[in-house]
C-alpha positions in Angstrom: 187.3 36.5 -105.9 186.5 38.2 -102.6 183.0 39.0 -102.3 181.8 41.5 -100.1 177.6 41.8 -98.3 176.0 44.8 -97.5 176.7 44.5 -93.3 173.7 45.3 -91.6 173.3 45.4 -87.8 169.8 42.9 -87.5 169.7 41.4 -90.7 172.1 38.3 -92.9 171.5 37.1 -95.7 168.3 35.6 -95.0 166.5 37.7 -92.5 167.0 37.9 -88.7 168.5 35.3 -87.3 169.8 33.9 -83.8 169.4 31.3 -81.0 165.9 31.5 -79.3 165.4 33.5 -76.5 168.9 35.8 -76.6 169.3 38.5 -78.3 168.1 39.1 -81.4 165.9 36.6 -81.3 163.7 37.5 -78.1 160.4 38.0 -77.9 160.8 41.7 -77.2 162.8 42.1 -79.8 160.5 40.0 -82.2 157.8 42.4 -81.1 160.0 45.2 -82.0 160.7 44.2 -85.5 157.4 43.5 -86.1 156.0 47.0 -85.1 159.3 48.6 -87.3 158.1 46.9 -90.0 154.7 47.5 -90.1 155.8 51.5 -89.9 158.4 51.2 -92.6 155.7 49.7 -94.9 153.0 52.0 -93.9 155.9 54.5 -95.1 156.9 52.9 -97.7 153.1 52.4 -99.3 152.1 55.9 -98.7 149.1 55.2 -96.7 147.6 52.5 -94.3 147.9 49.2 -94.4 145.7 46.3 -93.1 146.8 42.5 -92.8 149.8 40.6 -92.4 150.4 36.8 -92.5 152.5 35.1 -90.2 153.6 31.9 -90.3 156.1 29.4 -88.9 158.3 26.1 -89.0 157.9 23.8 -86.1 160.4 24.5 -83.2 159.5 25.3 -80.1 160.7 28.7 -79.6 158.0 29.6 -82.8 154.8 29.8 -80.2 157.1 32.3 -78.6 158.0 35.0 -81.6 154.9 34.2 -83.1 152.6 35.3 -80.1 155.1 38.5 -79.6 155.4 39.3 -83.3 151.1 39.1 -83.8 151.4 41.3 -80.6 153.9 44.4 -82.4 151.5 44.5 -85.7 148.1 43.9 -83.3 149.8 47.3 -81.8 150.7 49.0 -84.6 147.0 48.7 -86.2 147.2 45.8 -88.8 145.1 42.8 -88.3 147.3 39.1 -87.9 146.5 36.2 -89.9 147.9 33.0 -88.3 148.5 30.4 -90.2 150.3 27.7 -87.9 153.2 25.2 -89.5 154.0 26.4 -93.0 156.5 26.1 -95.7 158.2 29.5 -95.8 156.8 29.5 -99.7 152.9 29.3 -98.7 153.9 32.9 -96.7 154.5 34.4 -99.7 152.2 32.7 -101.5 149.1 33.4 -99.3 150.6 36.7 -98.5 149.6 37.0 -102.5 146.3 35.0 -102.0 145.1 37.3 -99.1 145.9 40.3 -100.9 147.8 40.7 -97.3 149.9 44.0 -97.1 153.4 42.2 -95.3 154.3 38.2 -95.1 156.4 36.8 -92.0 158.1 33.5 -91.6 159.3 32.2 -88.1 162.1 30.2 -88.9 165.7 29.5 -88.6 165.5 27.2 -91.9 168.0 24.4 -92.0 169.5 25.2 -88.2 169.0 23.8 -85.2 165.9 23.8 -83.3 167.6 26.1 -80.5 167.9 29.0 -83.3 165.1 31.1 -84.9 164.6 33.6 -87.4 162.6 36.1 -89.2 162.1 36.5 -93.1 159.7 39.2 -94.5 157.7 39.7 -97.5 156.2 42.6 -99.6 152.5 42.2 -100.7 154.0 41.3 -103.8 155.1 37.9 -102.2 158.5 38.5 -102.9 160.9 39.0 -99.7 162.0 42.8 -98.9 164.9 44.1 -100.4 168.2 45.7 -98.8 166.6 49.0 -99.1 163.7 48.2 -97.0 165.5 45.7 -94.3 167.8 49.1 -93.5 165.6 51.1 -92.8 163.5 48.7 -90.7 166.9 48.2 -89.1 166.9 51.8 -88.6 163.4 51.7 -86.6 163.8 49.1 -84.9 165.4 50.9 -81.9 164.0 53.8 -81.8 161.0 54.8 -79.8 157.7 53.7 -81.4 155.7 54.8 -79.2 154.7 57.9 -80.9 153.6 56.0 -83.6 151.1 54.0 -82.0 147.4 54.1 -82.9 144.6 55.2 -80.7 142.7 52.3 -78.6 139.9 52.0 -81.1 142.4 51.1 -83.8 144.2 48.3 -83.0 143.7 45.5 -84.9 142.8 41.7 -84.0 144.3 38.2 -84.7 142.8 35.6 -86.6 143.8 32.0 -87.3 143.4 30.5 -91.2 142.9 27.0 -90.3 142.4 26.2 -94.0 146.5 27.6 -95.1 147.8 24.1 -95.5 145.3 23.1 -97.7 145.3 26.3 -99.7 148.8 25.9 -100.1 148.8 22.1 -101.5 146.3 22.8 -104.5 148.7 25.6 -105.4 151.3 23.3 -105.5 149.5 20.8 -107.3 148.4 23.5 -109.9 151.7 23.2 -111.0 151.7 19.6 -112.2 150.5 18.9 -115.4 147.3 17.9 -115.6 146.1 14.2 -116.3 149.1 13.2 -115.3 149.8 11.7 -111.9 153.1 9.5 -110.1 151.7 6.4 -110.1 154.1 3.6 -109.6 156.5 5.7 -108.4 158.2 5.0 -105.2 159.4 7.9 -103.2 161.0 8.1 -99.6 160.1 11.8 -98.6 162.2 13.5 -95.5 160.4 16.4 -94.2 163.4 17.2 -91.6 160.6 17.0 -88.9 159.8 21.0 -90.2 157.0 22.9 -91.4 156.5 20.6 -94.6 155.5 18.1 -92.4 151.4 17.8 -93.4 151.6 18.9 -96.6 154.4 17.4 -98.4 153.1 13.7 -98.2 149.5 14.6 -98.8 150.4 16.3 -101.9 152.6 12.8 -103.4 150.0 10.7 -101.8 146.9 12.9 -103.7 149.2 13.0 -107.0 149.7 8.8 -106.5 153.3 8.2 -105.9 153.7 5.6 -103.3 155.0 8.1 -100.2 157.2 6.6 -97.7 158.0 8.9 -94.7 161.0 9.9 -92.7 161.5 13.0 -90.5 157.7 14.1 -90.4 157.2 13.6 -86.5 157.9 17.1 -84.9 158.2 17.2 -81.6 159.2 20.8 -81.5 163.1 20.2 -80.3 164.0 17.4 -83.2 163.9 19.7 -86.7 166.7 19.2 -88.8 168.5 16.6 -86.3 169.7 14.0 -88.5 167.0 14.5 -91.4 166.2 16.8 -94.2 168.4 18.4 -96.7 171.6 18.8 -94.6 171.7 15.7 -93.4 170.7 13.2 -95.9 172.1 9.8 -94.6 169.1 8.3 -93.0 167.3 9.8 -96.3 170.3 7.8 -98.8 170.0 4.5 -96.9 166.4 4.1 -96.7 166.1 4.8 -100.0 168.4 1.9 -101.3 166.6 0.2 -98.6 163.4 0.1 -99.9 164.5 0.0 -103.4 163.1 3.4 -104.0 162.9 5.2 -107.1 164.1 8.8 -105.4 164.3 9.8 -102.4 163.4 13.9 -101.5 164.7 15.7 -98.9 163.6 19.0 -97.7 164.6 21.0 -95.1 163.1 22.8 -91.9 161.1 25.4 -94.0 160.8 23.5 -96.9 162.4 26.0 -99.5 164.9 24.0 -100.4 165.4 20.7 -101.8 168.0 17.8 -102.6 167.5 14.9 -104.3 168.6 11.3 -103.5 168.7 8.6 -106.6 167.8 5.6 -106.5 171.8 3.9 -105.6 171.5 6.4 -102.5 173.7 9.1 -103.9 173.2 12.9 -103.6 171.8 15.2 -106.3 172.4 18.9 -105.0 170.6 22.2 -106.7 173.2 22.4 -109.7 172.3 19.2 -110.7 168.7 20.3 -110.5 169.4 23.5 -112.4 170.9 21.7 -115.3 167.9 19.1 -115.1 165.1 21.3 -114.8 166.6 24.3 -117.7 166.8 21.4 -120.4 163.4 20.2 -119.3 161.9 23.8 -119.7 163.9 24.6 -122.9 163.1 21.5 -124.8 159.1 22.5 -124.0 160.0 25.9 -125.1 159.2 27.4 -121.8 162.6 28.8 -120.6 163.1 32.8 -120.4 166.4 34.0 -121.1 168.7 31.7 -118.7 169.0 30.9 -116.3 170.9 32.6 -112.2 172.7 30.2 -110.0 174.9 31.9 -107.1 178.5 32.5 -107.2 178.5 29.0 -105.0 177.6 27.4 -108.1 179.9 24.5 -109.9 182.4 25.3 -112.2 181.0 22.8 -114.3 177.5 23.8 -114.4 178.6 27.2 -115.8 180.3 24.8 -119.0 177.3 22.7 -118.7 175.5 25.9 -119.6 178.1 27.2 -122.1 177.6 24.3 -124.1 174.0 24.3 -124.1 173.7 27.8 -125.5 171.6 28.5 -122.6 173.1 31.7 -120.8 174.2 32.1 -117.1 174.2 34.6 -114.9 175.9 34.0 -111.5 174.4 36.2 -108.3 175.2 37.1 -104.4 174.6 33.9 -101.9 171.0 33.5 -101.5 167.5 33.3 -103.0 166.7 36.2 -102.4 169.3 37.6 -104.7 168.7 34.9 -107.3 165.7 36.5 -107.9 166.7 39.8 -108.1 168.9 38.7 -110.8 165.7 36.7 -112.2 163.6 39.8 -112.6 166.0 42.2 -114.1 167.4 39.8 -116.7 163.5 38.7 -117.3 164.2 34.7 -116.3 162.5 32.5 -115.7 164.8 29.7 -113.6 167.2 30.2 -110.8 168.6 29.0 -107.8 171.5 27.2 -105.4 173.9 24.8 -105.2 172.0 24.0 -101.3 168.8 23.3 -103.4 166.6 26.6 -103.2 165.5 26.4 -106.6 163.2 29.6 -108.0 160.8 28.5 -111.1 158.9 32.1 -111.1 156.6 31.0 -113.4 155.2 29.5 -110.6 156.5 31.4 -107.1 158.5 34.0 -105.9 161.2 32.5 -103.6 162.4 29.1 -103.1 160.0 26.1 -103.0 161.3 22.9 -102.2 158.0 21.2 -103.2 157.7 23.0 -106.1 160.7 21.6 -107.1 160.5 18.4 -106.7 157.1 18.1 -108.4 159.1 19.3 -111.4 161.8 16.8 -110.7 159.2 13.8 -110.4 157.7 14.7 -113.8 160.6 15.1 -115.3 161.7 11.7 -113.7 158.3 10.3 -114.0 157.7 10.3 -117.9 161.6 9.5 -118.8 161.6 5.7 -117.4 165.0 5.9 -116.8 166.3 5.8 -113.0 167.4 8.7 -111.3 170.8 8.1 -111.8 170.9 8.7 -115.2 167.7 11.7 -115.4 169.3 13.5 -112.4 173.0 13.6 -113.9 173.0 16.2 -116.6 177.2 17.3 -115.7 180.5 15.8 -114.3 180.7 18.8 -111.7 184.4 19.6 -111.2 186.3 19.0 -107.5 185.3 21.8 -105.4 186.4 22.2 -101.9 184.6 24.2 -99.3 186.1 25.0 -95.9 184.7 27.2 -93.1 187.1 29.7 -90.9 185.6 31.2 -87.8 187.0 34.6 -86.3 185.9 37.0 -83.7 186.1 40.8 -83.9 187.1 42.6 -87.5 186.8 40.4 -90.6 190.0 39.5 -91.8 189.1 39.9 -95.7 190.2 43.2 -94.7 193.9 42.0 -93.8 196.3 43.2 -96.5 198.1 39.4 -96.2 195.2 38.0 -96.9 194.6 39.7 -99.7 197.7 39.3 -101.3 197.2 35.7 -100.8 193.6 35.6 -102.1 195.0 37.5 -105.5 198.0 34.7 -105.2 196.0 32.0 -105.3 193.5 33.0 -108.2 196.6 33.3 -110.0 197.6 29.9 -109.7 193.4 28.7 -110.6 193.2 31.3 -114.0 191.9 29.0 -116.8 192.3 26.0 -114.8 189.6 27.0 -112.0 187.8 29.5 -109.7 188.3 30.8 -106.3 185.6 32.5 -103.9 186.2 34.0 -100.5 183.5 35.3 -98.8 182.0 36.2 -95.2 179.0 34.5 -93.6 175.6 36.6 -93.8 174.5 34.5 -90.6 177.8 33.3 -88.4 181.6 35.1 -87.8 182.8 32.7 -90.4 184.9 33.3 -93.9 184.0 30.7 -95.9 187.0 29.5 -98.3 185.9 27.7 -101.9 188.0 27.0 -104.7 187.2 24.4 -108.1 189.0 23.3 -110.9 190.1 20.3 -113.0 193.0 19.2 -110.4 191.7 18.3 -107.1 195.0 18.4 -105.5 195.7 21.6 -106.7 192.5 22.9 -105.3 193.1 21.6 -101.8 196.1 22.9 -101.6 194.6 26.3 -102.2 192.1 26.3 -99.9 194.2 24.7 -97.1 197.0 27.5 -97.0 194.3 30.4 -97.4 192.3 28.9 -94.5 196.0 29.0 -92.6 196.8 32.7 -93.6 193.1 33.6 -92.5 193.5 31.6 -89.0 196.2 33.8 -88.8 195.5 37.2 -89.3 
């Protein structure tokens, strides 16, 4: 399968992205995104607007787009709520909670500290659709001036020291109540990102005994080494201390993976398959549930034999809960760990998550091991090629070769080639019940790509 993104000039598949301070991610440019935006939704909502809520992760280049992004909405009329270091869900959430008319994350999620980014959000809490990211692309470099609001009309900043706070009793709303994680031990890695406050003080209030890694920001030290995509220190301190889980979240906190108690990984189809059962036997799962076309192989017969139906979406969570609110589910996520449980939020919550886990975990007394192991996933194989200039998914060898190869997988596997949202990479996967079948797929399409 060759699957295909919307191309956009600005945006990927998770809002703007870049390294700090070159283009796109400047602060000019920051301010000009932020003024485009508050014009498309002024458009878009037939009528003024009033607030917006910014937040951020914990990099250093976020005092930067944060200052020039309050700055382009200050301009264009709305009044700024601040909200400091943030999971990217307590944006939308307190986007909801504030009645605010626009929600903006600072933040490059699981990347390096030296890249940034920008995700936006409706007053609905949910994060904009293709629709509206075009034609904010569309504004962005034009001439706004003519748009601009008279001197009395500018708005004013404001800073909400209590959005931390506000944000962990929401969370903890979700766990049942009466119930706590007493006895529980738990090594929590915050990545050294915006979960870096709350996440502890939520497992400390709820009981669990809370042993922390990767919660000492320093501003250039996010995501190096720790959090969810890059779990070792996380797996070894975990056997270490004879832990009953280990939790890993990463820069922005929307996404989690789970570490059992031997030290191995649990990724987001494991979590899926967990967390589905879990609602169904309490008779509190909608539908299905949407995973991404990323998603194992053997989750999909995991779900076939369940009865439970699947539907599979574009890469990212944004998509996954499009798919969520047409087919009226309730559950959905990724293989990377966002995981979507909408009868709580609108985007991925890593916290969320792995409050849900915990329960689940909590009331089972079985290790982790077994609670966290609900499939056998089948071998899949992921390989990254980069290219510069025109994709080659639009070579006609590599096509042929693409069609070649899902001939060789049908019935015995699955094949996905897709291009990056965020980098100039194709990105190569194939699964099935012979691993040495499915290497040697992906290893001669990544040559005939290299090639083209």
């Amino acid at each position: 399968m060759i699957v295909k993104y919307m191309t956009k000039k600005y945006f990927g598949t998770d809002g703007i992205r870049g390294t700090a301070n070159q283009f796109p991610m400047t602060a000019e440019m920051a301010m000009k995104v932020a003024m485009a935006t508050a014009l498309v939704m002024k458009q878009e909502m037939g009528g003024d607007i009033a607030r917006v809520v910014i937040g951020k992760d914990t990099r250093l280049s976020g005092y930067m787009l944060e200052q020039a992004m309050a700055s382009g909405f200050v301009a264009m009329g709305l009044n700024v709520v601040r909200t400091g270091p943030v999971p990217t869900p307590a944006v939308a959430r307190l986007t909801l909670s504030l009645r605010a008319d626009i929600g903006v994350m600072i933040s490059a999620s699981h990347n390096p500290y030296q890249d940034n980014g920008i995700k936006l959000f409706g007053a609905d809490g949910y994060k904009l659709s293709d629709d509206l990211e075009s034609k904010i692309e569309a504004m962005i470099d034009q001439d706004l001036t003519p748009h601009l609001p008279s001197a009395d009309e500018i708005g004013k900043a404001t800073q909400l020291d209590d959005a931390p706070g506000r944000y962990i009793e929401y969370i903890k709303r979700s766990f049942p109540k009466g119930q706590t994680l007493n006895n529980m031990k738990v090594v929590l890695d915050c990545a050294h990102g915006a979960a870096y406050k709350v996440a502890p003080q939520i497992l400390w209030e709820l009981e669990a005994n809370v042993i922390n890694i990767g919660n000492t920001p320093n501003g250039r030290n996010i995501n190096d080494g720790f959090g969810a995509t890059a779990t070792k220190n996380l797996q070894e301190r975990v056997v270490e201390e004879g832990a009953d889980i280990g939790i890993a979240l990463d820069g922005d906190a929307d996404r989690l993976i789970v570490v059992d108690e031997k030290g191995n990984i649990v990724d987001g189809d494991q979590l899926l398959g967990l967390l589905a059962i879990e609602k169904r036997n309490e008779g509190f799962l909608k539908g299905g549930v949407v995973a991404t076309v990323m998603s194992n192989l053997g989750l999909e017969r995991f779900f076939e034999k369940e009865n439970i139906t699947f539907i599979r979406s574009a890469v990212g969570d944004r998509h996954v809960v499009e798919e969520m609110k047409s087919n009226d589910f309730n559950i959905g996520g990724e293989q990377s760990g966002h995981i979507i449980l909408s009868d709580f939020g609108t985007t991925g919550d890593g916290l969320l998550a792995a409050l849900q886990v915990l329960n689940v975990l909590h009331k089972s007394n079985e290790p982790a091991s077994k609670v966290c192991h609900v499939f056998d996933p089948l071998p899949q194989l992921l390989k990254n090629v980069k290219y510069a200039g025109k994709t080659p998914l639009d070579n006609k060898e590599v096509q042929s070769a693409i069609l070649l190869a899902e001939d060789e997988l049908k019935g015995r596997g699955r094949l996905l080639v897709r291009a990056s949202g965020t980098e100039p990479l194709i990105r190569v996967m194939a699964e099935g019940d012979d691993d040495v079948m499915v290497e040697a797929v992906v290893n001669s399409l990544c040559k005939i790509i290299q090639a083209a």
